[in-house]
TIGULUM-39095 format. One record per atom (N, C-alpha, C): residue in one letter; x, y, z. Coordinates in steps of 0.1 Angstrom, whole numbers, plus 5000, padded with zeros to 4 digits. Each point is the difference from the previous one (the first is absolute). Example, Ala and Ser with C-alpha at 12.3 -4.5 7.8 and 13.67 -1.06 7.14 Angstrom:
residues 2
A513249435078/A499150125000/A500950125000/S499650114993/S500950115000/S499250115008/
***
This chain:
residues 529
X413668427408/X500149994986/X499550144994/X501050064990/X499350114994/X498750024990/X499050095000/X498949994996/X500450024986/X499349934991/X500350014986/X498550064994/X499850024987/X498850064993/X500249924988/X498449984999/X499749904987/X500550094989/X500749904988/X500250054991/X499050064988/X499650074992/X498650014994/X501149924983/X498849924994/X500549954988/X500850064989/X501449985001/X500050114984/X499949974989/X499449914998/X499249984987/X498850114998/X499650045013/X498650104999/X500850135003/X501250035000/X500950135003/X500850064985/X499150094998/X500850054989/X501350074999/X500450085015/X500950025000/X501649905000/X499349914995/X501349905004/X500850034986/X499650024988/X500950094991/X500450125002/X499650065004/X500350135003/X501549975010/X499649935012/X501049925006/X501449994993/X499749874990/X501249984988/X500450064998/X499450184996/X500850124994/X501150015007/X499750005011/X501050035011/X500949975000/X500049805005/X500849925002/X500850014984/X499550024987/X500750024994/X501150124995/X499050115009/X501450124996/X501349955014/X499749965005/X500949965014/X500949894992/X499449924991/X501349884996/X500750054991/X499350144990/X500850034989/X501250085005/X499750055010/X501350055007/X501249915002/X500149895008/X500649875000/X500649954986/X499150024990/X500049944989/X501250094992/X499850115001/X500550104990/X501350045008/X500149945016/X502150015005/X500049914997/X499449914996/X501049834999/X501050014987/X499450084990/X500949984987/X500850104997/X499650135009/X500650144994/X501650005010/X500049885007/X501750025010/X500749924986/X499749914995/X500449884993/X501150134987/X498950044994/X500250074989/X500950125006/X500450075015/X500750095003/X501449955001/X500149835005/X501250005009/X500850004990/X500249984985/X501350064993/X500350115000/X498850104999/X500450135001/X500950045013/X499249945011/X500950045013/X501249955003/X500049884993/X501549935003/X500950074992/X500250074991/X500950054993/X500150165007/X498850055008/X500050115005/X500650005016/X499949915008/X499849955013/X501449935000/X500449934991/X500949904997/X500049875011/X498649954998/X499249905006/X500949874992/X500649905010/X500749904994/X498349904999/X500249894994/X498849895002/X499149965009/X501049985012/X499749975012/X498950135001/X500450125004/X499650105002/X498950014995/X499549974989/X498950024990/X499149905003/X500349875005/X499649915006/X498950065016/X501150065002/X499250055019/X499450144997/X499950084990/X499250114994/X498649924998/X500349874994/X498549924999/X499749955010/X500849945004/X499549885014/X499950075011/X500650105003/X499250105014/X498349995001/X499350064991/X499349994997/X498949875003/X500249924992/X499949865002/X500049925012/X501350015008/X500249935008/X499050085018/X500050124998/X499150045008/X498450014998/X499749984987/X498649995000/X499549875002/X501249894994/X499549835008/X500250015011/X500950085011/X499949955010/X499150095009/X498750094998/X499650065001/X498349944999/X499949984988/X498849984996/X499149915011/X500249875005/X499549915013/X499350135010/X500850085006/X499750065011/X499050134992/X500450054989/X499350104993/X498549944998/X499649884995/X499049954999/X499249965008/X500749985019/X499350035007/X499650095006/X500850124999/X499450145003/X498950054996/X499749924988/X498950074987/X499049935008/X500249865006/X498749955004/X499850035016/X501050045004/X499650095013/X499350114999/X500850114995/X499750085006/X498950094983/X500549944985/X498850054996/X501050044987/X499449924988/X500949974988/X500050124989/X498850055002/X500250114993/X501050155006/X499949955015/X501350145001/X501349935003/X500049865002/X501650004994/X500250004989/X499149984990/X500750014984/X500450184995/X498850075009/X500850084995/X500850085014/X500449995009/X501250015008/X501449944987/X499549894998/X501249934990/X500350054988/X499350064993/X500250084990/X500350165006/X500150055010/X500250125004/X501949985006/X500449855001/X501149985006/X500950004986/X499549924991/X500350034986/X500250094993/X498950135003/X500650124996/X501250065005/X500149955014/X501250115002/X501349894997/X500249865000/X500949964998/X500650054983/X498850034991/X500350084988/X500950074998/X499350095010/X500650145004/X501549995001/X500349915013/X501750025002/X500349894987/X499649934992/X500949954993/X500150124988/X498850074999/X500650094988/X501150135002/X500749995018/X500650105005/X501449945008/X500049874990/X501449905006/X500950054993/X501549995006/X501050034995/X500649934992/X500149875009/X501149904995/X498949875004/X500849904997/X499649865003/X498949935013/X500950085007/X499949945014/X498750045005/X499650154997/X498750065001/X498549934991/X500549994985/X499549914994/X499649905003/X500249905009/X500149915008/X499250035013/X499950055005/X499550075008/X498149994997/X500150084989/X498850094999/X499149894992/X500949894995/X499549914993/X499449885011/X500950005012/X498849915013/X499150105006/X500150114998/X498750105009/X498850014987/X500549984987/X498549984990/X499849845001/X500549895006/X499949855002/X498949995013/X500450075008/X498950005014/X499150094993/X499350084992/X499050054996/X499449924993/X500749914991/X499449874993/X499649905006/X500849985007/X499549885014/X498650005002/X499550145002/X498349995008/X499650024985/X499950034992/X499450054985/X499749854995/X501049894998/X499349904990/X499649925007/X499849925014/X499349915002/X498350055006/X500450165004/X498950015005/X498950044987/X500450054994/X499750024981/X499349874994/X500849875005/X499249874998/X498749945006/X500750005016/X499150005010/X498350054999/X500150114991/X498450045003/X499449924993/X500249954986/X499949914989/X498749925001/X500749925016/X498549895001/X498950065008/X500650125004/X498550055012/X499450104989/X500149994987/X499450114994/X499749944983/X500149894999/X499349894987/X500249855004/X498849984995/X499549855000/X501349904994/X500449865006/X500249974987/X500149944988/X499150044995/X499350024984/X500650114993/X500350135008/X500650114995/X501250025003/X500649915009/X501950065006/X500749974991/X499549904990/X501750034991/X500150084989/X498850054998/X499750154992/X500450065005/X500150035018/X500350105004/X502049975001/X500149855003/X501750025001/X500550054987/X499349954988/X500350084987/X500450105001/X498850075004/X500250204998/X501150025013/X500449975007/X501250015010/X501149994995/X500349834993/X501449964992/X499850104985/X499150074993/X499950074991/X500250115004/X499750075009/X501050155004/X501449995008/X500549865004/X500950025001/X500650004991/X499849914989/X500849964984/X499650174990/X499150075004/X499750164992/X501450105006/X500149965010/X501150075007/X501749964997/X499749864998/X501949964996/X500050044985/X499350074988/X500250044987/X500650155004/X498950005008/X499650225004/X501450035005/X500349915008/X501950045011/X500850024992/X500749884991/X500650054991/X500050124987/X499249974993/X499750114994/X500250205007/X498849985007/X500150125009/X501550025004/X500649935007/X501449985009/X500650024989/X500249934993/X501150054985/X500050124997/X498750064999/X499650164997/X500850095005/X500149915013/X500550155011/X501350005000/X500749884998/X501349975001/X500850084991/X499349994983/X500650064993/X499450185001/X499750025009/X499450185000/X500450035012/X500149935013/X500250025010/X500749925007/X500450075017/X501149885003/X499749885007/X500849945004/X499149845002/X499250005013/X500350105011/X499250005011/X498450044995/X499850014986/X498350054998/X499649864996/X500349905002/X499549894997/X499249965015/X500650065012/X499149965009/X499450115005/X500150154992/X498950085005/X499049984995/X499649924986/X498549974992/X499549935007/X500349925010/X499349955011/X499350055007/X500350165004/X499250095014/X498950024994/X499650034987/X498650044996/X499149864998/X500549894999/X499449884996/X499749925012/X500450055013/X499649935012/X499550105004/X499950125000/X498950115004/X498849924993/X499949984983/X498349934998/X500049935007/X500749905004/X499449875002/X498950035016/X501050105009/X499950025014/X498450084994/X500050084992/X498350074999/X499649865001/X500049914988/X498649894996/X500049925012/X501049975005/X499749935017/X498850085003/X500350115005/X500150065009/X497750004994/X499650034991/X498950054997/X499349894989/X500849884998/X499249884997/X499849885005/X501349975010/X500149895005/X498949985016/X499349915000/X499449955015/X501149965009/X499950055015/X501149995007/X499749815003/X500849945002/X499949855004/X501349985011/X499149905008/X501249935012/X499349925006/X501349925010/X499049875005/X501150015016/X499250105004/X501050005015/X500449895009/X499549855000/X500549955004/X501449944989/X500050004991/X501649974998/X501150005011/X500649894994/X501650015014/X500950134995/X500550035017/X501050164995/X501049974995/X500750084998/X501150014994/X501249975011/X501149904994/X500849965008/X501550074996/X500450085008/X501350054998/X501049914994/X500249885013/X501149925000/X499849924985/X499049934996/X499749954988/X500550094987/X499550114998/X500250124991/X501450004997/X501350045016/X501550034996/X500149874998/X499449885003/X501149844996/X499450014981/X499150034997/X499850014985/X500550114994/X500750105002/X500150134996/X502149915001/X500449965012/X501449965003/X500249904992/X499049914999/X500549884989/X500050024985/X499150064997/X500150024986/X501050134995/X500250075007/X501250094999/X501349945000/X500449935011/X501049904998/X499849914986/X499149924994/X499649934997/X500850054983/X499250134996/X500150074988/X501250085000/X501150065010/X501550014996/X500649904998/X499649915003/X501149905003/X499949944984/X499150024992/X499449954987/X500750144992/X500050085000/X500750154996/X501749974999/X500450005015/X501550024999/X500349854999/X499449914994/X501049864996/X500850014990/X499550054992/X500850004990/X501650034995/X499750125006/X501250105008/X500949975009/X499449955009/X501149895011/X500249864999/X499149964990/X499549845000/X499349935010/X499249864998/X499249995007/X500949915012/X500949944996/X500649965016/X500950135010/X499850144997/X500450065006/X499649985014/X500450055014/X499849995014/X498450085000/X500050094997/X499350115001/X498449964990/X500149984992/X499249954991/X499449865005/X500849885006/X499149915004/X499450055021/X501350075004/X498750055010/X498950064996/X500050114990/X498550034998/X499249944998/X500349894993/X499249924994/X499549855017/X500649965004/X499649985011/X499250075013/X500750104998/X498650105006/X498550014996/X500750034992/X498149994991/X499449875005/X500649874995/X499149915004/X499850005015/X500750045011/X499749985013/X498650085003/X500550174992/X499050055011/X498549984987/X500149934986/X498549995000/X499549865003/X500949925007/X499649845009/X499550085013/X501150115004/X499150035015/X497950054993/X500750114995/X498450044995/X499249915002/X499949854989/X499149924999/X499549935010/X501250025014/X499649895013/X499450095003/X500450115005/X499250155008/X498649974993/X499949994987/X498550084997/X499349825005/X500549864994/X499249865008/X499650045007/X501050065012/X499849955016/X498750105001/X499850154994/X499450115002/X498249955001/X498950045011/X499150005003/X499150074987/X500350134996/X499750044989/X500850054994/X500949954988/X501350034992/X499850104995/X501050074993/X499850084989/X500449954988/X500449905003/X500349914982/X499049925004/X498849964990/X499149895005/X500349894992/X500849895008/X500249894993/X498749915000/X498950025002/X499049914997/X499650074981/X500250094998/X500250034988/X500849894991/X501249995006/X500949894991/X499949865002/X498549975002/X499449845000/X498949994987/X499450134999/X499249994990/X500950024985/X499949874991/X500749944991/X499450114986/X499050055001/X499750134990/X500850135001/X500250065018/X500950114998/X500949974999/X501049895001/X501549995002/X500349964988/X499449954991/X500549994988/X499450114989/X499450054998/X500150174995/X500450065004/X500750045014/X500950065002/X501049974996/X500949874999/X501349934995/X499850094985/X499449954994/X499850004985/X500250205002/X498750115003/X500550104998/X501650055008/X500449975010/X501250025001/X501249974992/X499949874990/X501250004994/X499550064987/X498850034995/X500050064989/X500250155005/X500550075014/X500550115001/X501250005004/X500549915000/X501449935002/X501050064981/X499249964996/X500449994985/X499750154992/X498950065005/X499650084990/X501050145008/X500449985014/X500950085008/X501550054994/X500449854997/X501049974997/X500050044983/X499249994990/X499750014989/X500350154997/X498950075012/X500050194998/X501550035007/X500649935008/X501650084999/X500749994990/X500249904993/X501250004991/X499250024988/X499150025000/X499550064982/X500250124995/X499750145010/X500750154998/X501450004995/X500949925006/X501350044997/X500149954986/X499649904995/X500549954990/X499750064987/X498150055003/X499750114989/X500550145004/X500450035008/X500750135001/X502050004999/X500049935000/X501849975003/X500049944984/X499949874998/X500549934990/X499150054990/X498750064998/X499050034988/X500550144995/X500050065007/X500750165002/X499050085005/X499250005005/X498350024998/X499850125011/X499650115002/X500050095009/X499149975012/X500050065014/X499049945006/X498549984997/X499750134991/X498149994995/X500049894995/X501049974985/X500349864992/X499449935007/X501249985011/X499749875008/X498649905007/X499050175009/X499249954998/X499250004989/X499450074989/X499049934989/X501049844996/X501250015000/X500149844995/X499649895007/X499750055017/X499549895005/X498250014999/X499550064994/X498749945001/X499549894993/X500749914989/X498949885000/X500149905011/X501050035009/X499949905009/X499050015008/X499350155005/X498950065004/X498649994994/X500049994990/X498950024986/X499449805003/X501449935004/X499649854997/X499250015020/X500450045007/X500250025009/X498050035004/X499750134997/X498950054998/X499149934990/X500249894994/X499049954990/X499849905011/X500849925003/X499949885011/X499150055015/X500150125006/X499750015012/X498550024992/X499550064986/X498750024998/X498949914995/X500749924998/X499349844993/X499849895009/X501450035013/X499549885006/X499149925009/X498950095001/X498849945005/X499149914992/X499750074988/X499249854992/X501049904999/X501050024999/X501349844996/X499949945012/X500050065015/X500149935011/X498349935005/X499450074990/X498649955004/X499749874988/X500949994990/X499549914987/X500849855005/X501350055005/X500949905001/X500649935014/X499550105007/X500750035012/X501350015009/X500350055014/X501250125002/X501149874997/X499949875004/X501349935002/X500949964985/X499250044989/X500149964980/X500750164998/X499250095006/X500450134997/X501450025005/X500050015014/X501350025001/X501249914998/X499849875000/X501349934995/X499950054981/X499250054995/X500150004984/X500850165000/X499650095011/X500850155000/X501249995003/X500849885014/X501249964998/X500849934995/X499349944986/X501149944987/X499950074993/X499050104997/X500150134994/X501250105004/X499749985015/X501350105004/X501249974999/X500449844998/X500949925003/X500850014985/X499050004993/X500149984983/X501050164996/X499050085004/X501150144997/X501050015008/X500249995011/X501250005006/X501249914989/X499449834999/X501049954993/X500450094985/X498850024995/X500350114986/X501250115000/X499650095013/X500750115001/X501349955003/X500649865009/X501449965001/X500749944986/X499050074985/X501249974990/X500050124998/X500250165006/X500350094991/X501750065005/X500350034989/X501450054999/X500350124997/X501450074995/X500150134999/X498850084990/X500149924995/X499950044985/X498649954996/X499049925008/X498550024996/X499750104999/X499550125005/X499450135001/X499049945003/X499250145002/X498550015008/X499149924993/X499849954990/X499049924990/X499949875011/X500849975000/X500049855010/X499650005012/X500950145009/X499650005013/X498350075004/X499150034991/X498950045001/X499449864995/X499949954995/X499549864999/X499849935010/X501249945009/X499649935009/X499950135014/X500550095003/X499150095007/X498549985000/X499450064987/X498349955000/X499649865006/X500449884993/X499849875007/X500349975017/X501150075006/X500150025016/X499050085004/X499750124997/X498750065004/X498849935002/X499449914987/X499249954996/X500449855017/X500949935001/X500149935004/X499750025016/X500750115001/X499950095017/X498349975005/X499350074991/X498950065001/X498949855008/X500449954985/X499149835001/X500449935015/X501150015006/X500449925012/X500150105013/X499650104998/X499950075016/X498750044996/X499150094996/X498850035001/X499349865011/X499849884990/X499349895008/X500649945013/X501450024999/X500449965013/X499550045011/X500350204995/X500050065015/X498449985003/X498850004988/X499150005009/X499349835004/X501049924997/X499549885006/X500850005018/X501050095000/X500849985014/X498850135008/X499450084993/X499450095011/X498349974999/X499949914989/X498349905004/X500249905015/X501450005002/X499949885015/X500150045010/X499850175003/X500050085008/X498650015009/X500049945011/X499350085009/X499850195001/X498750005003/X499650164998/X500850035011/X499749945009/X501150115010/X501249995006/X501049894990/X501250014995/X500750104989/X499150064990/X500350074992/X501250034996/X500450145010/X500550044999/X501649955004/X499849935014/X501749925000/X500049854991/X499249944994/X500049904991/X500450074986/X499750104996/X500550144988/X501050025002/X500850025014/X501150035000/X501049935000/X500249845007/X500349864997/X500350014985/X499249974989/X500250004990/X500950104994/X499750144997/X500750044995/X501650035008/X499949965015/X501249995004/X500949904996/X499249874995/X501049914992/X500050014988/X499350084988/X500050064990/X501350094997/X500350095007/X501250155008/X500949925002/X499949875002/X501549905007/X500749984989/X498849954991/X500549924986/X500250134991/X499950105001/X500550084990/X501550115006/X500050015010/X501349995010/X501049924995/X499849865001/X501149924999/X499649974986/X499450054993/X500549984986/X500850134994/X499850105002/X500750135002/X501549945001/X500449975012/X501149965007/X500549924996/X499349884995/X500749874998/X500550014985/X498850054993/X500349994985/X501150124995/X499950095008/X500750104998/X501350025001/X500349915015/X501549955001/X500149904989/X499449884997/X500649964989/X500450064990/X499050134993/X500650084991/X501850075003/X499850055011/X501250095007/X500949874996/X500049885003/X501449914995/X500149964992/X498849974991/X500849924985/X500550174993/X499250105002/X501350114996/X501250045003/X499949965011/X501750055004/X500949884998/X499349864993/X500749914995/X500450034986/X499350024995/X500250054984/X500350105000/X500450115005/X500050154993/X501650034999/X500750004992/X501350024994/X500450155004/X501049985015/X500550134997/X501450015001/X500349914988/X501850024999/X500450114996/X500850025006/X500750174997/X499750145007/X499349965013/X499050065007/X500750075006/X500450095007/X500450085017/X499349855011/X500450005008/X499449915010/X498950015003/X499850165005/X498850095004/X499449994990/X499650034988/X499150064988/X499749865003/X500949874993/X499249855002/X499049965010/X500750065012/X498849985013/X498850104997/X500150054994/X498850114997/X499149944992/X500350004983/X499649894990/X499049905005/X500749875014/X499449925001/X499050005009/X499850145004/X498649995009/X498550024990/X500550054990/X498649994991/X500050014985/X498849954994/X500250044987/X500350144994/X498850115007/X500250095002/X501250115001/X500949935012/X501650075002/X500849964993/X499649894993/X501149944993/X499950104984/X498850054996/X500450044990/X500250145004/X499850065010/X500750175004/X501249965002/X500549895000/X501849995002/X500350024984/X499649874991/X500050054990/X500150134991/X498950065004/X500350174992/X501350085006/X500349945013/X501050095010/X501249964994/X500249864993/X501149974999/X500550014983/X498550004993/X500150004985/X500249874997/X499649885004/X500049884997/X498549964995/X499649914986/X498949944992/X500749855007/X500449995008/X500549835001/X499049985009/X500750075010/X499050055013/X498349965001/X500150064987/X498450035001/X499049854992/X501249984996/X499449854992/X499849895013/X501349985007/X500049915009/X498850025008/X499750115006/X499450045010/X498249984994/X500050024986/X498449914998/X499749924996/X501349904997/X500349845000/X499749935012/X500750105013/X499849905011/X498650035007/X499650114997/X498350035009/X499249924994/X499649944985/X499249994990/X500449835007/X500949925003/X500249925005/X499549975015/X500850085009/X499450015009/X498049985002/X499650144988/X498949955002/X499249854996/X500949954993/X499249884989/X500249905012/X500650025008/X500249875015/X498950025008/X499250165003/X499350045008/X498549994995/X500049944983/X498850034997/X499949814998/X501349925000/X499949824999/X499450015013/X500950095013/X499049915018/X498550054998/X499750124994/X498550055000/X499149884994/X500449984991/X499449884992/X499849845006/X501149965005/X500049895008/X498950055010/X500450085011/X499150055012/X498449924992/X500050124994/X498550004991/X499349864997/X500849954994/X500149804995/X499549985013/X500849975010/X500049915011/X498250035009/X500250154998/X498750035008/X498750004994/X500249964986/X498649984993/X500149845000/X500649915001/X500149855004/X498850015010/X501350095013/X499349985016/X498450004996/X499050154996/X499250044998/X499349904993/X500549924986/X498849934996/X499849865003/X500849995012/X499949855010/X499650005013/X499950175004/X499349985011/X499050145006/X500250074992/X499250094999/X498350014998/X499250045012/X498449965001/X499750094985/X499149914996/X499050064985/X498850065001/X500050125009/X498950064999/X499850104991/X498950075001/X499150054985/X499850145009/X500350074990/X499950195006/X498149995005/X499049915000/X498950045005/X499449905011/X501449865000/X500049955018/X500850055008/X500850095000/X501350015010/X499750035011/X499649935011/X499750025013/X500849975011/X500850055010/X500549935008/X499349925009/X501549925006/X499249935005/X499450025017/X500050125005/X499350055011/X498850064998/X499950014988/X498450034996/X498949884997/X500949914997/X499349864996/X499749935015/X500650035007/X500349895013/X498750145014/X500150164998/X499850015010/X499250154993/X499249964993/X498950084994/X499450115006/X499649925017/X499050095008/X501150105008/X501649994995/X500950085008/X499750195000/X499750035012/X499550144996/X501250084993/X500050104993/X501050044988/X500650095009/X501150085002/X500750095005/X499350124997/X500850105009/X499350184995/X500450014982/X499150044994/X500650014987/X498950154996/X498950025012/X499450125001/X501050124999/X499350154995/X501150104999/X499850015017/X501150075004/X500150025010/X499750145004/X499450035014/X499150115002/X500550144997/X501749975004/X500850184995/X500349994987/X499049904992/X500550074989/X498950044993/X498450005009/X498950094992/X499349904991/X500449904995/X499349974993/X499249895005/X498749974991/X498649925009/X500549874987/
***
């Protein structure tokens, strides 16, 4: 058995803020690509002449390799030592920057967008991971706060900034602002963070890795090109059959496995599996929410890319008040009231936002913006830190990764799902009688192309139809957000445990107290006593 080292209290460690700084300049990185691709892909789709689909896998690359990533990333951190995969992870990040700010066309794009996905991979669970080996908890959901609050500092900062550049520069500088912003983060690792690991963790399983990395890839084209081919196409239900096979194989591989790397004794404890449900579909929705909201205030508002982003910040502003308040609310009322009250909150603006039409303008759509932010905030903050209070210390890191790997699923297939719904109710509505064949087939890949056919052709018809049917499209995508929302704040306030931000204890700390703690000491090459 490997020798482990007592952990010293960090309630008596001051550096455990200092710590935070860290783990916080490392999420605002994360934080600040999640919004700044959102706000670029009109500009690139008109430049790139990125059909929907396309714009879809410019996101979901991304995505789909950081979920299927994150499991094995989370145990590397607890192997072999969490503070140098985070920043290895943020160093893989920089350079995937790099080639996306030096892509040509699509296909590179795409590219560069799964080589910054595996840099994210080891960056957010292991970013969570230290969480419990470094505050009591009495203090972790202060600290999940300041976590989900620099991520939410960073989805205002993307857009905005990203808008900046767009309109001054060309769209590849949207992911060079990146290279300097993961260079800080890689300093504050590097000279605040205590190294942590728990070398006995299970290794990393190849075969497990490609059956999650194979199925969910299958899983999320086949959610992309439905639309396009339809869903009883040949092609479209094998993929989708695939997926289910090889993540049914996964789940027997990891049962049968001696020491898995999915730890399904995790998915018996009735605290993490239901905060995780709950934060996954509220990233299911808010995924799905940040695709189709750019185009509509940039296409149908007329709004330039900076526009774009300052009009999204009250969604942010609601967003940031919720991740900062919710500790006394989760401590007055507790997490199971909180978050089912943040998902009828969420549920509520979603339903709001599915009455806007051509012709509200921005007065409306900042209204219930603010209230989704507000609603976001209230139902993941307490989730995520009731699903990582059930964490064994020297699970950490692949229990961190679990989570947000099915967090990354649900905002994947909400990308995908909601997105192709968009991609069809517009190409159901969008009027292009009198078209060329071609130009029509052009039109109906986006709202975007539809109105550069417009000016090409000198048609105002064009351009009506084409924000008749997006504004539509979106009002279908903001009813399933809403429902989702409904259903999962039901689930949550019927069976969701009611604990109080100053009991959240798991339950391997309750049952096995005298368990000696993992290395969570710095480790000797890195000098520090």
């Amino acid at each position: 058995m490997a020798t482990v080292i007592k952990q010293t209290d960090p309630a008596l460690d001051p550096r455990r803020w200092w710590a935070l700084g860290a783990l916080v300049a490392s999420m605002l990185v994360l934080g600040f690509d999640m919004t700044i691709l959102n706000v670029a892909l009109p500009t690139m789709a008109g430049q790139l002449g990125a059909s929907t689909g396309e714009q879809q896998w410019m996101a979901d690359a991304y995505v789909v390799v950081f979920a299927a990533l994150m499991l094995p990333a989370g145990l590397l951190g607890d192997r072999f030592g969490r503070r140098r995969m985070l920043m290895a992870g943020l160093g893989i990040f920089l350079a995937g920057s790099l080639l996306g700010s030096l892509a040509g066309d699509v296909t590179w794009v795409v590219v560069a967008r799964a080589v910054m996905g595996l840099g994210g991979a080891l960056v957010m669970p292991l970013a969570l991971s230290v969480l419990p080996s470094l505050f009591p908890p009495t203090e972790r959901t202060k600290a999940v706060g300041v976590i989900s609050a620099a991520s939410a500092l960073g989805m205002p900062l993307g857009p905005i900034i990203g808008g900046w550049l767009l309109d001054h520069f060309w769209w590849g500088s949207v992911f060079l602002i990146n290279v300097p912003m993961a260079a800080i983060g890689i300093a504050a690792c590097l000279f605040l963070l205590p190294e942590t690991r728990d070398p006995a963790s299970p290794k990393v399983d190849a075969v497990s890795t490609a059956l999650t990395a194979a199925g969910l890839g299958a899983l999320i084209y086949a959610i992309i090109e439905a639309p396009t081919r339809g869903w009883g196409d040949p092609l479209v239900l094998g993929l989708i059959a695939g997926a289910v096979a090889l993540l049914a194989l996964l789940v027997r591989r990891e049962r049968r496995s001696a020491r898995p790397m999915l730890d399904m004794s995790l998915l018996t404890h009735r605290g993490f599996v239901l905060n995780t449900v709950a934060a996954t579909l509220v990233m299911f929705v808010l995924s799905g929410l940040m695709f189709v909201l750019p185009p509509y205030l940039q296409a149908v508002l007329g709004n330039d890319a900076l526009g774009t982003g300052v009009r999204m910040l009250p969604m942010m502003g609601g967003l940031m008040v919720a991740a900062r308040t919710a500790q006394p609310v989760v401590a007055r009322f507790g997490s199971r009231g909180v978050v089912s009250a943040g998902l009828v909150v969420l549920a509520f603006a979603a339903f709001l936002g599915s009455r806007t039409t051509v012709e509200s303008g921005y007065g409306f759509t900042a209204l219930w913006l603010s209230i989704a932010g507000l609603g976001f905030g209230f139902a993941v903050v307490p989730a995520m830190d009731g699903a990582l209070g059930t964490l064994p210390a020297d699970r950490a890191g692949s229990g961190s990764g679990l989570l947000m790997t099915l967090r990354q699923v649900g905002g994947a297939i909400g990308i995908a799902l909601l997105g192709s719904l968009l991609a069809a109710a517009f190409r159901d509505r969008l009027d292009v009688t009198g078209l060329p064949e071609r130009a029509a087939d052009t039109a109906r890949e986006s709202v975007v192309a539809a109105h550069l056919v417009a000016e090409r052709a000198g048609t105002a018809d064009l351009v009506t139809s084409a924000d008749t049917a997006y504004v539509h499209g979106m009002s279908l995508v903001l009813l399933v957000c809403g429902i989702a929302s409904l259903v999962t704040a039901l689930l949550a306030g019927a069976f969701l445990p009611n604990t109080r931000s100053q009991d959240v204890t798991g339950p391997e700390e309750e049952e096995e107290e005298e368990k000696p703690a993992p290395d969570m000491a710095p480790s000797p090459a890195d000098g520090r006593q």
